[in-house]
N, C-alpha and C positions, 0 to 999 in steps of 0.2 A: 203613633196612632195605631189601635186596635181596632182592623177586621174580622167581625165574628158573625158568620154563614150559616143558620143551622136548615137543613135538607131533612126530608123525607123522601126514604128512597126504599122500592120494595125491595124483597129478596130477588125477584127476578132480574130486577133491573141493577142489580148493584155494581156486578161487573162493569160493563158500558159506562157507568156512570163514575167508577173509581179511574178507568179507564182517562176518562174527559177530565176528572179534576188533575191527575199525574198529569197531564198536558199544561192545562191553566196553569199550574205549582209552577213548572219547570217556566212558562212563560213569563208568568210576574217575578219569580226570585230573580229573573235574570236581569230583570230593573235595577237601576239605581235608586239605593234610599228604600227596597223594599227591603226588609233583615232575614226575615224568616218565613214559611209559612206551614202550617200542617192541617191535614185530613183527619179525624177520629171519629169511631162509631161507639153511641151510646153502648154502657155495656148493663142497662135495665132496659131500653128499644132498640133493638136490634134494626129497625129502619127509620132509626133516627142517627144523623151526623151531623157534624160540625163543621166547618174549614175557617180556622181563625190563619190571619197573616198582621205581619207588625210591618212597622213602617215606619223611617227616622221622622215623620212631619205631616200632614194634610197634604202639602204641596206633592212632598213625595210619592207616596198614596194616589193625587191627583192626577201628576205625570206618569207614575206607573201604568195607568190605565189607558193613556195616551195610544201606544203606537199601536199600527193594526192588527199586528200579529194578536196582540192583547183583548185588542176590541172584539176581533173577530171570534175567539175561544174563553176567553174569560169572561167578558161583559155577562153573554148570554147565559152561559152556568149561572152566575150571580144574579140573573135575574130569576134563576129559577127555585131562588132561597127564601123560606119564610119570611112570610113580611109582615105578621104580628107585631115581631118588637123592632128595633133600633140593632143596627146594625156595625154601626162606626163607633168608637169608644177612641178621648184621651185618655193616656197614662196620667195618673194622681201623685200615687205612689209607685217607686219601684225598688225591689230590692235585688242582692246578688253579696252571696259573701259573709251576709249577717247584717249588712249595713242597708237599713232605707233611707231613702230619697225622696224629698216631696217635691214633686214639678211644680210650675209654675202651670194653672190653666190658659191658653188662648182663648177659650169662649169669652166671649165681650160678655160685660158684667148683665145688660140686659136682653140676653140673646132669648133670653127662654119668655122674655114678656113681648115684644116685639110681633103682629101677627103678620102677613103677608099683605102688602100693601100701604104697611104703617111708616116704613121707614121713610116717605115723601112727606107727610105728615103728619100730626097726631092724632088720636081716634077720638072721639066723639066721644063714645062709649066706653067708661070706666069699667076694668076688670073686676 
């Protein structure tokens, strides 16, 4: 699973705030099942960054986020990340070496048709 964070952060604030994500980093990688994570700053917006982190699973991912140390430092950075788009991403394809991989998706085949509430019933009202 891909975590992708993008921030607006100004010049003043950048320190402080590079500051708090070295913290988060060093708290989630220390997770089990978390693999990776990195910081980058756009290099056409200058107070525009990223923090993508991988993760072997959803579950993984999900229990990363678990113990306090985590909640308490990570959570709140993450909530303070653009919430325009979608944030969580499966891996599709992956490559390494020259060779790609097509994953299998876990998204259940009707996730994306499915509204909040329907899953007790069926809706009334055709899409």
């Amino acid at each position: 699973m891909l975590l992708v964070c993008r921030f607006d952060v100004p010049e003043e604030a950048a320190e402080p705030f590079t500051a708090r994500v070295a913290q988060a980093l060093s708290l989630l990688t220390a997770q089990p099942g978390c693999l990776s994570a990195d910081l980058a700053r756009s290099m056409d917006e200058p107070d525009r960054y990223v923090l993508t982190a991988r993760f072997e699973s959803v579950v993984a991912y999900r229990r990363s986020l678990s113990p306090f140390p985590v909640r308490e430092a990570v959570v709140p950075l993450l909530s303070e990340a653009i919430a325009e788009q979608s944030g969580t991403y499966e891996p599709l394809l992956t490559s390494g070496g020259g060779e790609v991989e097509r994953r299998t998706s876990l998204v259940a085949s009707d996730a994306f048709t499915v509204r909040l509430g329907e899953a007790a019933e069926p809706s009334s009202t055709p899409r």
